[in-house]
N, C-alpha and C positions, 0 to 999 in steps of 0.2 A: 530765542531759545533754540535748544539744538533740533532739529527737522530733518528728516530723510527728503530727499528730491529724488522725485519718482520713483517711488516706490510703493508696490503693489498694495492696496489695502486689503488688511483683513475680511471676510465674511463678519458683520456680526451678529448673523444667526446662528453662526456656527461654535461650537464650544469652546470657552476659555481652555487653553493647555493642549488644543489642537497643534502638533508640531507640522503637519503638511499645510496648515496657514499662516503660521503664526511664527513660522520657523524658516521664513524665506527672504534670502537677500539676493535679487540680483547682480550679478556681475558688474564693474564697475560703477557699480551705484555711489553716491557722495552723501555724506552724513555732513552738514553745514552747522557751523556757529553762528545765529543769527542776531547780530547787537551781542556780543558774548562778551565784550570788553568796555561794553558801557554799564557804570552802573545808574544808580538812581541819578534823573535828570537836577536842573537846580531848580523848576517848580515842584517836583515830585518830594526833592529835600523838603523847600519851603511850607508845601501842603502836607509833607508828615511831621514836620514843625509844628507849626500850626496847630493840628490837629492834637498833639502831647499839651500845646499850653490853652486849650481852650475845656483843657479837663480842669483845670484850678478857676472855671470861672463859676458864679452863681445860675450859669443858665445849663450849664454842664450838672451843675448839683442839682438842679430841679430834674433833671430828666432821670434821674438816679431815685428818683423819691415812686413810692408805690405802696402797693399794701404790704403791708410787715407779714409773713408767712409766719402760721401757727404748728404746720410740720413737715415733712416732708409727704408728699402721697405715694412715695413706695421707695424702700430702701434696694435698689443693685447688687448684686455680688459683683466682686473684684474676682476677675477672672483666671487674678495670674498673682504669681507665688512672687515676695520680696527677694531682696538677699538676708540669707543667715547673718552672715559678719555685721550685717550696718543692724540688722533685727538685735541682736545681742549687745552690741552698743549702746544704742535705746535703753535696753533693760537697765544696762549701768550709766547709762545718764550722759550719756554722750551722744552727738549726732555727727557721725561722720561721711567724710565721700570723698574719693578717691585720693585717699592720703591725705584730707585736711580734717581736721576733729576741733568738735568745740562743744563743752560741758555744758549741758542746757542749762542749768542755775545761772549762771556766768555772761549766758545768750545776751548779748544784748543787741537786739535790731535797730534799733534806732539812728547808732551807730555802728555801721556793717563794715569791719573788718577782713571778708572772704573774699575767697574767689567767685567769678562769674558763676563757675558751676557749682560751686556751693552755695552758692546763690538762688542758683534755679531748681539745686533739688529739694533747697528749705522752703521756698516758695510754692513750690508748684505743689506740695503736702507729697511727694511719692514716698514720702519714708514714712505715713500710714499703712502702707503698702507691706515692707520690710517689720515694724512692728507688730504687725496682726500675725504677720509668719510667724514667729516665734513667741507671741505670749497669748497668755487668755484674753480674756474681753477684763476681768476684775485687774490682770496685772499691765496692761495695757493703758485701760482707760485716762489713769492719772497723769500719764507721761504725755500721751497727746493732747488730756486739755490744758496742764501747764505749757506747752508749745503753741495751743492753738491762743491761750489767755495774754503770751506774747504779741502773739502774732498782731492779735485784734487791738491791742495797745499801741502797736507801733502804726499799725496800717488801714484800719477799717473805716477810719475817718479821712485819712491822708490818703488821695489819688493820686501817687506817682509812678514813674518807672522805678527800681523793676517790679518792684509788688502786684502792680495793675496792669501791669503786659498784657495785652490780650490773649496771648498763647499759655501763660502762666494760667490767668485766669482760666481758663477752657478745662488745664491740668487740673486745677485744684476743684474743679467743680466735680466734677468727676470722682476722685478721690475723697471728696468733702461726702458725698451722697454715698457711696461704695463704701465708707466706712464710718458712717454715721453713728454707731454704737459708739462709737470709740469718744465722739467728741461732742454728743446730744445727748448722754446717760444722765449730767448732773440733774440736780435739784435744785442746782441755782437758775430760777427762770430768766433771771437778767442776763446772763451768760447766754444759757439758752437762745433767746430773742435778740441776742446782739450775733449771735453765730449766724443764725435762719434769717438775719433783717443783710448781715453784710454777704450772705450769699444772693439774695435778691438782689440786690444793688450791684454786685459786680454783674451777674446775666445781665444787667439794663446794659452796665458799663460796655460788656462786650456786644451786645446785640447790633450797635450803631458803629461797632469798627472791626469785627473779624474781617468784615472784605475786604480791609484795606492791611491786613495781614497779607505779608509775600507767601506766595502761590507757595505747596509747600504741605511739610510737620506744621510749620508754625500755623499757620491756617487753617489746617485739619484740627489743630488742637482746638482753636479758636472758636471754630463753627460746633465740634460736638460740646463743647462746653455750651455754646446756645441753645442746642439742642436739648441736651441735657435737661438743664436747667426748666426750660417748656414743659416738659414731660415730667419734671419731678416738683415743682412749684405750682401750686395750685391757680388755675387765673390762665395756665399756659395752655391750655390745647388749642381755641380760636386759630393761635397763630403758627399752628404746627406744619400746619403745606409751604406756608413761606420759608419759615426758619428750613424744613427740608429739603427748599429745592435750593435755598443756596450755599447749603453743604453738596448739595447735587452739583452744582455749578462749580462750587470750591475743588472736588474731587477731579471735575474733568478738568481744570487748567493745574492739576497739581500731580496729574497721574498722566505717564506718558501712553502712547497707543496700546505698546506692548506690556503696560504694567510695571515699570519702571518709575520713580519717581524724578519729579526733574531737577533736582540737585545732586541726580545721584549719587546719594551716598546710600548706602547697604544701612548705615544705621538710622538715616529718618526712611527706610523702608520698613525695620523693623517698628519705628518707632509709630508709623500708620498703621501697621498689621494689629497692633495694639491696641490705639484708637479707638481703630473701629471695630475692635471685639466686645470693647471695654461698652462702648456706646450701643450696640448690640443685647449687652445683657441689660440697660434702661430701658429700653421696649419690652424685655421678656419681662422685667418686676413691673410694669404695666400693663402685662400681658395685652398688647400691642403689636401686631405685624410690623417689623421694620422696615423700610423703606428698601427698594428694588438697589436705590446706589450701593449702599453701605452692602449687601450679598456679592456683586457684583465687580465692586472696588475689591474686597480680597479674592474674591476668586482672579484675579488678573495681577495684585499684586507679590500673590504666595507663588507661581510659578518664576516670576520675576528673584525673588528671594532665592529660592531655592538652589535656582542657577549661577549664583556665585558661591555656593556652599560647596566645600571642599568635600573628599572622604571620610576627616572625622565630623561631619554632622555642626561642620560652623561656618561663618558667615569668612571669607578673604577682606583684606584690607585693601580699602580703596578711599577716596574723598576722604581721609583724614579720619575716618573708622579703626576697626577692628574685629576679630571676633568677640562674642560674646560669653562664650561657655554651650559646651553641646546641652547639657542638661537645660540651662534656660531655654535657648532656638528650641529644644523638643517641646516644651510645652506651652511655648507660642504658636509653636504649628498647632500643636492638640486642640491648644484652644480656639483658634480661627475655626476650624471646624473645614477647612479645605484641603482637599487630599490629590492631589497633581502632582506632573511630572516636573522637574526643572525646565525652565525654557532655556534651551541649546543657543537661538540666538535673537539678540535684540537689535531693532533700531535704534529709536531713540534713546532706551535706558544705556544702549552702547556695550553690553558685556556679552562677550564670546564666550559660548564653551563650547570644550573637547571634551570627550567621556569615551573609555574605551576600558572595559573591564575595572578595576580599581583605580586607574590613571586619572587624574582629570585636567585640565588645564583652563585657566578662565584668562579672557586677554581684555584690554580695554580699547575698543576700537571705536572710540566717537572722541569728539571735541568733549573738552570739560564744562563744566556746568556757569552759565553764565553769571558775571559778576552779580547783577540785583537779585537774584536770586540765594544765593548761597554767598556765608563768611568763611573762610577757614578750607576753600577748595584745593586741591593739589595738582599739579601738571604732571601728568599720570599716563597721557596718552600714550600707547600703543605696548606698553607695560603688561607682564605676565605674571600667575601663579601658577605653580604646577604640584600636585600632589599624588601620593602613591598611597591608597585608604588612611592609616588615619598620620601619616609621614605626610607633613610640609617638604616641599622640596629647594622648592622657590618662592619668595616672596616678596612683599615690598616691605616697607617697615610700619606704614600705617602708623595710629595712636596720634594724630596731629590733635584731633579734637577731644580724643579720648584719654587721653596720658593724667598719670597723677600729679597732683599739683607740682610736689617738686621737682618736676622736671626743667632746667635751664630752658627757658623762654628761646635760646637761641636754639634747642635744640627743636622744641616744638615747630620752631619755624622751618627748622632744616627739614623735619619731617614730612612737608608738603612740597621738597620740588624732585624735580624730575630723577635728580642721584639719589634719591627715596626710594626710589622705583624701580624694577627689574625690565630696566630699557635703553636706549640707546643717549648718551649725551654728545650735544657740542659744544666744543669750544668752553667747556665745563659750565654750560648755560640750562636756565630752564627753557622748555618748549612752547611755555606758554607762561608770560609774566607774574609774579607774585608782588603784590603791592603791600604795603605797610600795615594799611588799614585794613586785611586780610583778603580784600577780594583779588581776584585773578585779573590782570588786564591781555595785552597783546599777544598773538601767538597762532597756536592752534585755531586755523579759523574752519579747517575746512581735512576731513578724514575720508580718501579715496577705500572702498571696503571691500571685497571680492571673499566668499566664499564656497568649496566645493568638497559636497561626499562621493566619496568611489569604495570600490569595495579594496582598495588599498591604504585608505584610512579618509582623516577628515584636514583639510588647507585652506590656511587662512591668509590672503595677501592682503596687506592693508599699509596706506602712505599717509603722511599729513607732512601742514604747512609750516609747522612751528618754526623750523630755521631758516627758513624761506628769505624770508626779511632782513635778520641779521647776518645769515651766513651763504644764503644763494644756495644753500639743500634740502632738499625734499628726504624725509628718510620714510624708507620702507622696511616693511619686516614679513618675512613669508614664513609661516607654521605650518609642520605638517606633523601630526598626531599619528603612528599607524593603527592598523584596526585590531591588533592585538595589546596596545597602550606599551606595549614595550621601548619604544623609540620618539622622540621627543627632535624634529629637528627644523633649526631655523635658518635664516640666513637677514641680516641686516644688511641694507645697501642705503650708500647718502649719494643722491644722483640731484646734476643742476638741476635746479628749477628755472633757467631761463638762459637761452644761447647770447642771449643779451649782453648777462651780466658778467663782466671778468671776474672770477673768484680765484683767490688763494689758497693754498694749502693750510687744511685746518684740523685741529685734535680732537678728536671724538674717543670717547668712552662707553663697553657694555658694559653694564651693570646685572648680575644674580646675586641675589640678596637671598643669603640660604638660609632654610627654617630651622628651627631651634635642634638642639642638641645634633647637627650632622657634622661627623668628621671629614674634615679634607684631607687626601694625601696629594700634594699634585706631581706631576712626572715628570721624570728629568729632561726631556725634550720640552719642557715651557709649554707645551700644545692641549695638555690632557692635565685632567684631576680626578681620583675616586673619590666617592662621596660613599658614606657609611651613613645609613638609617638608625635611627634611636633602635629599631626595631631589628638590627641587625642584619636589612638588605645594603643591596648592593648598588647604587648606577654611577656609569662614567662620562665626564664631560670632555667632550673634544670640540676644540675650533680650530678655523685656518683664516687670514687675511689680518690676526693682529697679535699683540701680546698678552699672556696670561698670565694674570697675580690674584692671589690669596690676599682680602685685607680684610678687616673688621669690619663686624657691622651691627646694628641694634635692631630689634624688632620686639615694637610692642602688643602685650600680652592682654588674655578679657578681663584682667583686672586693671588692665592701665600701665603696668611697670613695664620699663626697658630691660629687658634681656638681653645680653650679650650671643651675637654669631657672628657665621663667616660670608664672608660675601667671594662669589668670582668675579673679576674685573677683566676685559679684553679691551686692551688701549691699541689707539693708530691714529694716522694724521692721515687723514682724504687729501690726495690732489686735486687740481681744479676740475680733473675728468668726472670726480665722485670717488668710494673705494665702497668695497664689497666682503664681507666678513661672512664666515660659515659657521654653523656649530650644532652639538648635539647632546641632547641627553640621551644614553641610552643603559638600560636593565643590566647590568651585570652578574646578577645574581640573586 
C-alpha cells in the first residue's frame, strides 16, 4: 500500500483538521508504492474461491439458520435525500441508473440482462432511498414491495454472487431498516416473515466474511451492515463489542493517516462519509452512544474530502470519479455533522492543494492506489486541476467508473490513463500500466514530494518513476501558486534516471484538459492561448521548450455524460540529456 517513509507523525491528541500537524511534508520526503503492482496472490485467489463455493454447501446453510425475527427493534432515519430523476421514474414504473432503464413489471432477475452498476444499485436497495424523496409512504409502499417481492423470489433462498456480496449485503441492510415503512407495511404476514427471516440470514451471511472484504467502501459497507443488523435484530447486543471493534479494525486499514481512503478515489470517500452517517443514525433510534471509531473516522475523513473540492463546492476527478453535484456534497457535509477546514496536504491520501483567494489548484502527488485493492484505478500521477470559484479551469476528464452506460467501453478505458489527465506523457504511454482486467500493474513505484509556503505564494516540486523503466526518465513537475491566486506557474522536466543507461531521443506530451464551456483563442506565435470563463473572466496560457495545440477533449459530468471541450497540448521529443518545458496560467482579467 502507498506509505510515506519518514515522515513525521501526527500528535493524536491533538485535533483532527489541525493544519500545523497534519499539514506537514518534509522536503525530499518519498511517498512509495509498496507491492502496488501485485494483485491478489494465487492462494489468496484460491481461498477467495473457495470461500464463494462453500456458500452452496449444507454446512454453509446451517449456519444461516437462527431465530426468525418478529420486528425490527427500532426503525433509522435515512439521513440523506435520493435523486429526483430515478425518484420519479419509480413513480412511473421504471427503475433507472445512469442511462440504463428497465420497467419494473418486465424486471426479470433471474435472468439479469444489466449492467454491473445497474446491478449493484438494484441490489444494494438505494433506490429506497430515491423513492421515499419524491413520494408518500401510501404512494411509495407498492412499488417497493413489488420490487422487494422480486427480489425475494429470485434470491432469498439462492446464495450467490452478486445478490449476496457482502458489501451489497451491508448496503441493503441498511437501506432495508432506514426504510422499513416502505417494505414491512403489508398485511401479508408470509411476506412479512420472509422479508425479517432473509434479513437475518444475510447478517449471519455477512458476519463470517466482511473481513475478508478488500480493505476499503466495500468493507466499510460490509462491517456496518453487521453492525447494523446487531443493533436492530433482536438476539444482537451480547455481540455488539465484537461486531464493533472490527469495524474498528476495518476503519483503520481502510482509512489512511491523514484521512484519506486507500483506493483513493474521492468517490468511496464520499461513499464512507455516508456509511458511516447512515450507521450513526442506528445507534441514535437505539438511542445508544456510538462507538468512539465511527466520530472519529469522519472527523479525519471530511477534511480529507474537502480538499479536493474545487470552488463550486464539488468534489475534482480523480481514480475514475467525478463530481457529484454541489447541492448533494452540501448535504453530505450537513449531514456528517463535521465542520473543518480542507486539508491543504496529504501523505498518503496523496492530494496537494493550493488555495489562494478564489484560486485553487489540487495536484496528485503519490503513487496510485494499489492493484488488490482497487478495480478501475487510473495513472493519474503528478496530474492537476485548477479552478477559478465556481470556473473549472483545468481538468482531467474523469467518469472511468462513473459514466453512463452508453458510453463505448473503449472510451471508458481511455478514461483512466495518463492522456486522461492534465500531465505530462511519454512516448504516448501510460505512467503506470493498465491491465485488461482493470487493475493497475507496473509503473509508478515511487513519488519524490517537496513542498514549500513563503509569503510569495505556495511550491510544489514533485518527481516519479513511471518512465523510469521503459524510457530512462524521471519526470518532474514544479508548481508555484502565487499568494494573490493570480498566477499559476509550472515547469515540467524528464531528466535521466540513471548515467548507466544510453537513452534515445523521445516524444513526450503536456496535457490541459480544459473545463467545460471555456473558449480558446490561441496566438499566432504558437506559444500562448486566451482562455474565456463561462463566466466571462479572463486568463492566459503561455509555455516555452515545446509546441502548442488546441485539440478536443471530453470530460465527464455528475450525471455521468460526456461533454465535449478543449484541451492544450505542448508536444516535444527529450534528448538523451532530458528536456525542460515552462509554462503558465496567469489572470488576464
Amino acid at each position: 500500500m502507498v506509505r510515506s517513509r519518514d515522515l513525521p507523525q501526527p500528535d493524536p491528541s491533538a485535533p483532527l483538521g489541525d493544519d500545523a500537524l497534519r499539514d506537514s511534508i518534509d522536503e525530499g520526503k518519498r511517498l512509495v508504492r509498496l507491492g502496488g503492482d501485485k494483485g491478489l496472490s494465487l492462494a489468496e485467489r484460491l481461498s477467495e474461491r473457495f470461500h464463494r463455493l462453500t456458500w452452496s454447501t449444507p454446512i454453509h446453510g446451517m449456519r444461516l439458520k437462527g431465530r426468525h425475527p418478529l420486528k425490527l427493534t427500532a426503525v433509522p432515519d435515512d439521513p440523506f435525500l435520493g435523486d429526483v430523476k430515478r425518484g420519479k421514474a419509480l413513480l412511473e414504473g421504471t427503475l433507472t441508473f445512469r442511462g440504463e432503464s428497465r420497467e419494473i413489471a418486465a424486471l426479470d432477475l433471474a435472468k439479469p440482462d444489466f449492467s454491473r452498476g445497474f446491478s449493484e444499485y438494484l441490489h444494494s436497495f438505494a433506490w429506497l432511498r430515491d423513492l421515499s424523496t419524491v413520494a408518500t409512504r401510501a404512494q411509495a409502499t407498492p412499488i417497493a414491495e413489488a420490487l422487494m417481492r422480486k427480489w425475494l423470489a429470485a434470491h432469498a433462498e439462492k446464495v450467490s454472487e452478486p445478490a449476496w456480496r457482502a458489501d451489497l449485503w451491508g448496503r441493503r441492510i441498511l437501506f432495508w431498516t432506514a426504510h422499513a415503512p416502505l417494505i414491512l407495511s403489508s398485511a401479508d404476514l408470509v411476506y412479512r416473515s420472509s422479508v425479517l427471516n432473509t434479513l437475518a440470514r444475510g447478517a449471519r451471511h455477512i458476519d463470517r466474511g466482511a473481513e475478508k472484504v478488500a480493505p476499503g467502501a466495500p468493507r466499510i459497507a460490509a462491517l456496518c451492515g453487521v453492525v447494523a443488523a446487531g443493533l436492530l435484530i433482536a438476539g444482537g447486543d451480547p455481540r455488539r463489542g465484537a461486531v464493533e471493534a472490527a469495524l474498528a479494525k476495518g476503519l483503520a486499514v481502510s482509512i489512511f493517516e491523514d484521512g484519506g481512503n486507500v483506493a483513493r478515489s474521492p468517490s468511496a470517500q464520499v461513499d464512507m462519509v455516508m456509511l458511516l452517517t447512515a450507521l450513526r443514525e442506528v445507534y441514535d433510534a437505539r438511542q445508544i452512544e456510538a462507538p468512539a471509531c465511527i466520530a472519529s473516522a469522519l472527523a479525519s475523513l471530511m477534511p480529507a474530502l474537502l480538499g479536493i473540492c474545487h470552488g463550486d463546492r464539488d468534489v475534482s476527478s480523480w481514480q475514475g470519479g467525478g463530481p457529484i453535484g454541489a447541492e448533494a456534497l452540501d448535504q453530505i457535509i450537513a449531514a456528517s455533522g463535521v465542520r473543518t477546514r480542507p486539508l491543504r496536504q496529504a501523505r498518503d491520501w496523496g492530494y496537494q492543494r493550493l488555495a489562494a483567494g478564489t484560486v485553487v489548484a489540487i495536484v496528485d502527488a503519490a503513487p496510485p492506489p494499489i492493484a488488490r485493492l482497487v478495480e478501475g484505478g487510473c495513472a493519474s500521477t503528478l496530474a492537476f486541476e485548477l479552478s477559478e470559484g465556481p470556473n473549472r479551469i483545468v481538468v482531467n476528464c474523469g467518469g472511468a467508473r462513473t459514466g453512463i452506460v452508453q458510453l463505448p467501453p473503449a472510451l471508458s478505458e481511455g478514461l483512466r490513463t495518463t492522456a486522461a489527465h492534465s500531465t505530462l506523457i511519454v512516448g504516448d504511454s501510460n505512467s503506470t500500466a493498465i491491465h485488461a482486467d482493470g487493475t493497475l500493474g507496473r509503473g509508478v513505484g515511487e513519488v519524490e514530494l517537496a513542498r514549500q509556503e513563503s509569503d510569495a505564494g505556495s511550491r510544489i516540486e514533485a518527481s516519479h518513476d513511471g518512465y523510469a523503466r521503459r524510457f530512462g526518465f524521471l519526470h518532474r513537475r514544479q508548481m508555484t501558486l502565487t499568494r494573490d491566486g493570480a498566477e499559476l506557474r509550472g515547469e515540467d522536466m524528464l531528466l535521466p534516471a540513471s548515467k548507466r543507461r544510453k537513452l534515445t531521443a523521445t516524444g513526450f506530451a503536456i496535457r490541459f484538459h480544459l473545463g467545460l464551456g471555456i473558449q480558446v483563442s490561441p496566438t499566432a506565435d504558437g506559444l500562448a492561448a486566451l482562455l474565456r470563463l463561462p463566466g466571462g473572466g479572463l486568463w492566459q496560457f503561455r509555455c516555452r521548450g515545446g509546441t502548442l495545440a488546441v485539440e478536443e477533449s471530453v470530460w465527464i459530468d455528475a450525471e455521468g455524460r460526456p461533454r465535449a471541450t478543449m484541451q492544450l497540448v505542448v508536444t516535444g521529443e527529450s534528448p538523451a540529456g532530458g528536456a525542460n518545458v515552462s509554462w503558465a496560467f496567469k489572470r488576464a482579467g
